[in-house]
N, C-alpha and C positions, 0 to 999 in steps of 0.2 A: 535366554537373551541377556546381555551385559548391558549393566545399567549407563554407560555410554549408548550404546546404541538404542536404546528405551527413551532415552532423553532426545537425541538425532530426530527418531521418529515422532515424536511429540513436537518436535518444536515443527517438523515438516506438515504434520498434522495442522497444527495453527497455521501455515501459512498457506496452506490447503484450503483450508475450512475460511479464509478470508478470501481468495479467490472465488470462491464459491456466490460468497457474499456481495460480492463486488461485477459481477458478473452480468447481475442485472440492470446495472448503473450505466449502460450505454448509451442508455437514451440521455441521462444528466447531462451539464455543465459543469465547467470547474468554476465557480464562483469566485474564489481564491485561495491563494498560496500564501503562508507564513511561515516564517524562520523562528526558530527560538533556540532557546537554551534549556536544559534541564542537568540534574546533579551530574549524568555521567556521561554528560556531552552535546553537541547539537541535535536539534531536533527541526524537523516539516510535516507543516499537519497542510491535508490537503482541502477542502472543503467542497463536495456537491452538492449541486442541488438542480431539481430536476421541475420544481413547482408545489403546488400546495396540496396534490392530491398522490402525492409517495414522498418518503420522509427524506430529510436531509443526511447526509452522508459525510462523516469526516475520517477521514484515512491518517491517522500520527504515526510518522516515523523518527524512530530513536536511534543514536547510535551510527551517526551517517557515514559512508564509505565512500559515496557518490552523489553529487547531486547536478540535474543539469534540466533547465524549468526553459530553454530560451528565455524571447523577450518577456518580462516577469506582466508587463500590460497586455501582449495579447494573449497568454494564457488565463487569464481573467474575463469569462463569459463565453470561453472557448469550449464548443461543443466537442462530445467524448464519442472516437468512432471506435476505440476498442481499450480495456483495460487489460490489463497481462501483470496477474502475479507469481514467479519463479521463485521456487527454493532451489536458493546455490547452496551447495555442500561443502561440508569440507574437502580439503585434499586427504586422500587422493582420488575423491570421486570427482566424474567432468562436469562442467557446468555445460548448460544448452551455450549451442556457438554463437546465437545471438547476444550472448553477455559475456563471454572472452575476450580479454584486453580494457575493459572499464575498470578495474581495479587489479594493482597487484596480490597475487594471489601467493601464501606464505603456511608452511604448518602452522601458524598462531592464528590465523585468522578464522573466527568462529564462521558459524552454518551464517547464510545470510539471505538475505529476502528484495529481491528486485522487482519496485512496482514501476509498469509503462503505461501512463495513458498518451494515446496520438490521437490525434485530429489535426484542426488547424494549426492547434500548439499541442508541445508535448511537453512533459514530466515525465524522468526516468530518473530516479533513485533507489541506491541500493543500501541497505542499513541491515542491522543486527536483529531490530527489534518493530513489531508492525502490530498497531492496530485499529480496528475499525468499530467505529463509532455510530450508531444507527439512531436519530431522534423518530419520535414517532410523529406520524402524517397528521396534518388537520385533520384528516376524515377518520382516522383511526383514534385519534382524542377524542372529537366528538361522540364516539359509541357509547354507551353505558355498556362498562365492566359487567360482565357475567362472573359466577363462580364461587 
């Protein structure tokens, strides 16, 4: 295996292995949306939170292609009826047809990672780079550490 494709597959990996993650966050809210910066360009960190007895949840996307939140107030305490994380690939492999036409697509343009939450409001961005942040629950502090 060429270490192109070694790297393809890791990075699909990770955006695999956050789907996964994220998966059980339907029952959450979005709490809020924020825009920032960082060295190699814009960034949105998502934030859920679902209450005091499963942990908070923050979703950072780096490296933006896309970004589109609607109104930025009603998606603040807007309940989550599904998450969807997609790895787009490079060319010349197809992207699923629900993310065809969101961005122009170019040989330059790295592997990329499309998260959709819908409900009442949605967030769909698509970025380079994706991660997830997992605090641990009030009730999962309170234990005493085994081990």
């Amino acid at each position: 295996m060429s270490d192109a494709v070694e790297a393809e597959n890791a990075v699909k990996n990770r955006f695999l292995r956050a789907a996964r993650l994220l998966a059980p966050c339907v029952s959450y809210f979005v709490e809020r949306v924020s825009f920032g910066a960082v060295d190699d360009g814009d960034c949105v960190d998502v934030f859920l939170r679902e209450g005091p007895h499963k942990p908070d949840v923050v979703i950072s996307l780096a490296c933006l292609h896309h970004v589109e939140t609607g109104d930025p107030i009603a998606v603040q305490g807007s309940f989550i009826d599904e998450i969807l994380v997609e790895y787009l690939p490079r060319l010349p492999h197809p992207w699923p047809d629900d993310a065809i036409g969101l961005i122009d697509r170019s040989a330059d343009l790295p592997e990329l990672v499309r998260l959709r939450i819908t409900g009442p409001s949605e967030v769909d961005v698509v970025a380079s780079r994706l991660t997830v942040y997992t605090a641990t629950s009030d009730d999962e502090a309170g234990l005493p550490l085994h081990g």
